[in-house]
C-alpha positions in Angstrom: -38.3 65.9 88.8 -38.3 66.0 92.5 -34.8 67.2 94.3 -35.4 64.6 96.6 -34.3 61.8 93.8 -30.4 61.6 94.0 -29.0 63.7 90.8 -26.9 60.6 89.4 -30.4 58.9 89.6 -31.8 61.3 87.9 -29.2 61.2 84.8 -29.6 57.4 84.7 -33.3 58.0 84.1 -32.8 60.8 81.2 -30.4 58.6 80.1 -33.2 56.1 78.8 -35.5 58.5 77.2 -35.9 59.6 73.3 -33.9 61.7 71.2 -36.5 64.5 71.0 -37.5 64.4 74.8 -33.9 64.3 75.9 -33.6 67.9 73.2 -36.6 69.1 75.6 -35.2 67.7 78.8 -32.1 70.3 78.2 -34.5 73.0 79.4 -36.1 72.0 82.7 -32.5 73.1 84.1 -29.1 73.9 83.8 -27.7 71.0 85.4 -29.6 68.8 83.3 -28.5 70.7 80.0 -25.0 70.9 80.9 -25.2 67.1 81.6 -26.9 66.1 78.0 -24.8 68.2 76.5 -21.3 66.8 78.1 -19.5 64.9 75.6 -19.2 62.1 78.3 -23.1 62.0 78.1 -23.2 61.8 74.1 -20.9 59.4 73.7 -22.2 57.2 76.3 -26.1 57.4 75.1 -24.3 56.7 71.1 -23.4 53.5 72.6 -26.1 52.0 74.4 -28.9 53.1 72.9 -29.4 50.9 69.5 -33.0 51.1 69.4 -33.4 54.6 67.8 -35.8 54.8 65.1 -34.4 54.2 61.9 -34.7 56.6 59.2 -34.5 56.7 54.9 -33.0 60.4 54.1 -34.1 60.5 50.2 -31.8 64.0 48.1 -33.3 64.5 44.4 -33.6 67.2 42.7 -37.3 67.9 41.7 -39.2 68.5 38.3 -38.1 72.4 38.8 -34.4 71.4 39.3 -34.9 72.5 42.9 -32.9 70.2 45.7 -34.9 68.7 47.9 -34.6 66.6 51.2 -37.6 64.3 52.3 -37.2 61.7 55.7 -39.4 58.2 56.3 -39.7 56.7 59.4 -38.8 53.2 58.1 -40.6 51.3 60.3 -44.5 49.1 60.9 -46.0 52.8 59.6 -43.6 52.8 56.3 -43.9 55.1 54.2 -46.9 57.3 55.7 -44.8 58.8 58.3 -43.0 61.0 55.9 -41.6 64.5 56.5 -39.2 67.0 55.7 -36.2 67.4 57.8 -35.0 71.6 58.1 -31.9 71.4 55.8 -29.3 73.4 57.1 -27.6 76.4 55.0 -24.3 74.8 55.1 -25.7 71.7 53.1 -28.0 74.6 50.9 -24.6 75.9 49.7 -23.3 72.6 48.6 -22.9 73.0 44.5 -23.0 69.5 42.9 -23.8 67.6 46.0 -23.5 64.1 46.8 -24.1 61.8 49.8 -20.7 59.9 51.1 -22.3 58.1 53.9 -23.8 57.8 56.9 -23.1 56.7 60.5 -24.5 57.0 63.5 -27.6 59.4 62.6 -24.7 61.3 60.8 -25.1 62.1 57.2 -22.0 63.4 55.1 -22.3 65.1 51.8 -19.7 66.3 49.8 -19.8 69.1 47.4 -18.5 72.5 46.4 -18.8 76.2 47.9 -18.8 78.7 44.8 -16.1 81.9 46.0 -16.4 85.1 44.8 -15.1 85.0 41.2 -16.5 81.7 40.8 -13.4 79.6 42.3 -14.7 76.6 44.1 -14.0 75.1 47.6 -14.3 71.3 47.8 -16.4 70.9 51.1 -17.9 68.1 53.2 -20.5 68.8 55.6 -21.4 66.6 58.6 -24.8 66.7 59.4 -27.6 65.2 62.1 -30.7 65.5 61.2 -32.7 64.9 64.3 -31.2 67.7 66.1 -30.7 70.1 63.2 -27.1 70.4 63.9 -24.4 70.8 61.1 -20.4 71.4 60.9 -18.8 72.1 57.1 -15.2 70.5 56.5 -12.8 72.4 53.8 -11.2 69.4 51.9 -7.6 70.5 51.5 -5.3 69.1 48.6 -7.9 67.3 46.9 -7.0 67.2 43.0 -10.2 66.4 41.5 -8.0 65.5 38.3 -6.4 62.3 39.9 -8.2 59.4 41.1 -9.6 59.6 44.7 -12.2 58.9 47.2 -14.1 60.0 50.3 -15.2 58.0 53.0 -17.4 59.1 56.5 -18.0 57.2 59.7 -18.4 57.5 63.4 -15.6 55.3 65.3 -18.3 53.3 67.2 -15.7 53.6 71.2 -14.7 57.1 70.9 -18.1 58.4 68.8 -15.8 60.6 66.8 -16.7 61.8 63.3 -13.9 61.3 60.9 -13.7 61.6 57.3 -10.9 59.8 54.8 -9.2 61.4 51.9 -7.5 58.9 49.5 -6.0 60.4 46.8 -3.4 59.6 44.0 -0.3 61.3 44.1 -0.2 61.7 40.0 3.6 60.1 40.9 5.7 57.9 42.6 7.6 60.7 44.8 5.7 63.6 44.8 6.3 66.4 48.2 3.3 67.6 49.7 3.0 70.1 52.8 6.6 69.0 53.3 6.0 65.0 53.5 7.8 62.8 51.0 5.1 60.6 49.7 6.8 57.4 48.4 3.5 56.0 47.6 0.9 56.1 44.8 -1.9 57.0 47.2 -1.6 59.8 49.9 -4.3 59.3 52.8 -5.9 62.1 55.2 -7.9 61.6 58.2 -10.2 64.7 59.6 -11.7 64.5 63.7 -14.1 66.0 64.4 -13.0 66.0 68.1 -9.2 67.3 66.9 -10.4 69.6 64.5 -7.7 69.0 61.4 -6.7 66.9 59.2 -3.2 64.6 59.4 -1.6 62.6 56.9 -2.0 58.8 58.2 0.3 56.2 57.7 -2.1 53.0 57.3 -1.0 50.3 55.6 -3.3 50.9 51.8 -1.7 48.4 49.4 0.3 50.2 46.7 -0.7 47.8 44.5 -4.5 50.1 44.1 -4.8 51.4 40.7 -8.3 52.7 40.9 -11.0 53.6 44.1 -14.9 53.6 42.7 -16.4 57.2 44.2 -19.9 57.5 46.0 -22.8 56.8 45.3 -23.2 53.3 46.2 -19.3 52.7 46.1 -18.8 53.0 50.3 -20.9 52.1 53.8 -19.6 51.9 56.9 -20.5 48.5 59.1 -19.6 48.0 62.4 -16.9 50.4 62.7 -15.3 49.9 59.3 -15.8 52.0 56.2 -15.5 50.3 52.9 -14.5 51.1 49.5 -14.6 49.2 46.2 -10.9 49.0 44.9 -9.3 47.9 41.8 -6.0 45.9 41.0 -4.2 44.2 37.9 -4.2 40.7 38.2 -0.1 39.4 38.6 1.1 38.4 35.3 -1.5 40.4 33.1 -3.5 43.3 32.3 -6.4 41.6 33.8 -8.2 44.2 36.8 -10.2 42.5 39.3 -12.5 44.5 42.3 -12.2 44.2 45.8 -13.3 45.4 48.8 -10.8 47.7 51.0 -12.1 48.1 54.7 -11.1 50.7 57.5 -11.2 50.9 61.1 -12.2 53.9 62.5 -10.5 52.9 65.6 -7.3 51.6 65.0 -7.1 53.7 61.0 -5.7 50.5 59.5 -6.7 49.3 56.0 -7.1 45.6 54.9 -8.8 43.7 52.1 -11.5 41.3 51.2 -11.8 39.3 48.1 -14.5 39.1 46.3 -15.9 35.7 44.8 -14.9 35.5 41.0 -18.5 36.3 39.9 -18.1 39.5 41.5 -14.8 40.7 41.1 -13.9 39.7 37.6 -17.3 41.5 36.3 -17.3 45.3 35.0 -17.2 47.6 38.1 -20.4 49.4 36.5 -22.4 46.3 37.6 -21.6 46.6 41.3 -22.9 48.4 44.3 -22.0 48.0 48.0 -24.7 48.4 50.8 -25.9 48.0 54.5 -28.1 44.5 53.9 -30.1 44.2 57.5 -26.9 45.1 59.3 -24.2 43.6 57.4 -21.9 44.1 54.6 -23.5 43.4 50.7 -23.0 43.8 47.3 -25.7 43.8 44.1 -24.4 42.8 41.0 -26.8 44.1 38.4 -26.1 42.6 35.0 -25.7 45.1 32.3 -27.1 42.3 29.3 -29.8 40.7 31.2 -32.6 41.9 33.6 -30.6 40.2 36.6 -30.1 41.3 39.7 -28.0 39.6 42.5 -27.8 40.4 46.3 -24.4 38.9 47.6 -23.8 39.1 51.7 -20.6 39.3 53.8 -20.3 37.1 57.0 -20.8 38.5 60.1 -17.6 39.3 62.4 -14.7 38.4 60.9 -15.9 36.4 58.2 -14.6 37.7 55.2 -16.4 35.3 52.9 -19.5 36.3 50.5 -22.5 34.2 50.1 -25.2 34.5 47.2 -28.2 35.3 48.9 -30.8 35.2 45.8 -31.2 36.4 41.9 -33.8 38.1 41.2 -35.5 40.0 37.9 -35.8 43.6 38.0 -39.0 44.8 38.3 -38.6 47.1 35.3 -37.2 46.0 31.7 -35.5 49.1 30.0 -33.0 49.3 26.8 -30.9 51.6 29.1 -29.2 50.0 31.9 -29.1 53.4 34.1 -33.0 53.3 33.9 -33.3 51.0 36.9 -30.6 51.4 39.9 -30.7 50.3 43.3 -30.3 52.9 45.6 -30.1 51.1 49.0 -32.2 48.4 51.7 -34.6 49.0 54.2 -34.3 47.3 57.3 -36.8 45.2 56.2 -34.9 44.3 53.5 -37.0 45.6 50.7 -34.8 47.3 48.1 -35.2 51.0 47.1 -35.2 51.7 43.1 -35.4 54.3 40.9 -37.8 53.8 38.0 -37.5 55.9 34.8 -40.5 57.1 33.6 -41.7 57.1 29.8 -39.2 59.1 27.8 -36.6 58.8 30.2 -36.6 62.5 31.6 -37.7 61.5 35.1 -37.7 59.0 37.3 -39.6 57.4 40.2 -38.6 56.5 43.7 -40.3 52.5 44.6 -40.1 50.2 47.2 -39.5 46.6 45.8 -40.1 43.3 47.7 -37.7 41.2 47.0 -39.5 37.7 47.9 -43.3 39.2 47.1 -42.3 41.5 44.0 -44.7 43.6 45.1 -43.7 47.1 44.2 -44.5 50.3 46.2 -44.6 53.5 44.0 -43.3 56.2 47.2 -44.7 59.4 45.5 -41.3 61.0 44.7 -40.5 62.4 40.7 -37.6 63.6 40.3 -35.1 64.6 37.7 -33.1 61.4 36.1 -30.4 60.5 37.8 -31.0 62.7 41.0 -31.9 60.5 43.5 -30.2 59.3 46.3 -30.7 57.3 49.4 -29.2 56.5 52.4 -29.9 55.0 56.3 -29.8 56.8 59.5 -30.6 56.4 63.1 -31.4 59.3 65.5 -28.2 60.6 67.9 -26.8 63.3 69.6 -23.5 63.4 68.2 -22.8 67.3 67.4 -25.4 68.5 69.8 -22.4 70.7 70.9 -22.3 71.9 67.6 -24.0 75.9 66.9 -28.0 76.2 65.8 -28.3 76.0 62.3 
């Protein structure tokens, strides 16, 4: 670019270009790299550039037990445009790895680390796949005994990675690291841009008995993670689900109730996704071969409408056969299929309106399969090679 073009011209025009020519852009010079690589610069692009292309990050573990990472572009050219994203070592070492969530063309996992004499570290790794960068997170404290849960998003002013701990103190008054905790459920927030964890002080009901775990049990929406909960119902024994939100900004919790057809139904039946952009839950019936796709309000509507019921496309005697796994931005719904015998299963594409089914190519081992959304960023382009 010609020095004759003002400099701060010059960043506004980078500014506007695509991930992977911006990655390229950091070696015409060393102003220009130190620029894209600012955090200022990051944080700024996270913001104002929505139009990144979307992608669907598919973990299963193949016919040869082997983990394996495969990437759609999940747009006009869906699913031809399919690849396989370098998988960091960090991620590699994960033992017993799940997906938490995603935000912000951030992907967390959490899993194990195997130490010498076959201890094991509980571990959460951030990672971006679009720029191949990667930071692991040693979980501290977390009791895999007790009830607890993980949650993972990108506080949409700051573009700071956190992660949430929620765990159950096993008692009422239990000291940890030198804190009186006078409530059931002890919570710990990780930033990325701080570096540690800290005990936070939101405002989580003690009346929590239970927190569903991943998969399909948290998202994160418009800077908000949330988690399916559980309570007793006043006067019985009664539980009931809800949803328990929160902000990345401001680290406070709150609640949403559910409509009685959700929340009075066996937790097993639920499953809580990114619907086009907003907050939903599928209900999938555990006698019949129902399935129903139940959407959140946008901004601060807290109430849930019943978008449709649908069959599923498969009819199996086991109820595990046949699992949503997450939306496209089309709106189709991604499914796992078990195959005859029930030893592996198939990754489809389902049409909700059309029932037409799309068989994606994937086999995997049963109940290996995960899904989940992600845009392209530069969050942790400060972060080392992998």
């Amino acid at each position: 670019m010609s020095d004759h073009i003002p400099f701060e011209l010059q960043v506004d025009i980078i500014k506007r270009l695509p991930i992977k020519l911006l990655i390229q852009a950091r070696s015409v010079s060393k102003a220009w790299k130190s620029v894209i690589d600012s955090s200022d610069f990051i944080a700024d692009y996270t913001v104002h550039n929505h139009d990144q292309p979307q992608h669907l990050l598919i973990r299963y573990e193949n016919l040869y037990s082997v983990e394996t990472y495969v990437s759609f572009v999940d747009d006009d050219s869906f699913p031809q445009n399919k690849y396989s994203p370098t998988v960091p070592r960090s991620v590699n070492l994960l033992s017993d790895s799940i997906i938490i969530g995603a935000s912000h063309g951030l992907v967390c996992l959490f899993g194990c680390y195997l130490n010498p004499g076959h201890s094991r570290k509980a571990t959460a790794v951030i990672w971006n796949p679009s720029i191949r960068k990667s930071v692991a997170i040693a979980l501290p404290n977390l009791d895999m005994r007790v009830a607890h849960a993980l949650g993972f998003g990108v506080c949409p002013v700051t573009s700071d990675p956190k992660i949430v701990k929620i765990s159950g103190t096993r008692s009422r008054h239990k000291k940890m690291k030198g804190v009186t905790c006078s409530s059931r459920w002890q919570v710990e927030v990780f930033s990325l841009r701080s570096g540690v964890w800290r005990n936070s002080y939101g405002n989580l009901s003690n009346n929590l008995v239970n927190l569903e775990r991943p998969p399909h049990s948290q998202v994160t929406i418009d800077g908000s993670i949330y988690w399916f909960g559980v309570e007793n119902t006043v006067g019985s024994d009664t539980q009931y689900c809800f949803l328990i939100s929160f902000d990345l900004l401001s680290e406070e919790f709150g609640e949403i109730h559910l409509p009685n057809e959700l929340a009075f139904r066996d937790k097993m039946e639920l499953h809580l996704f990114n619907y086009c952009d907003s907050l939903a839950v599928i209900r999938q019936r555990i006698m019949d071969d129902m399935i129903q796709v139940w959407r959140k309000g946008n901004g601060d509507s807290k109430s849930f409408t019943k978008l449709f019921t649908i069959k599923k496309p498969y009819r199996y005697r086991w109820y595990m056969s046949s699992l949503p796994l997450g939306f496209r931005m089309t709106g189709e719904l991604m499914m796992r299929k078990a195959n005859k015998g029930e030893d592996s299963e198939t990754l489809i594409d389902y049409d909700l309106f059309s029932h037409h089914i799309n068989d994606l190519g994937i086999e995997s081992e049963c109940s290996s399969l995960l899904v989940c959304l992600y845009k392209e960023s530069l969050i942790l382009l400060d972060q080392p090679d992998i």
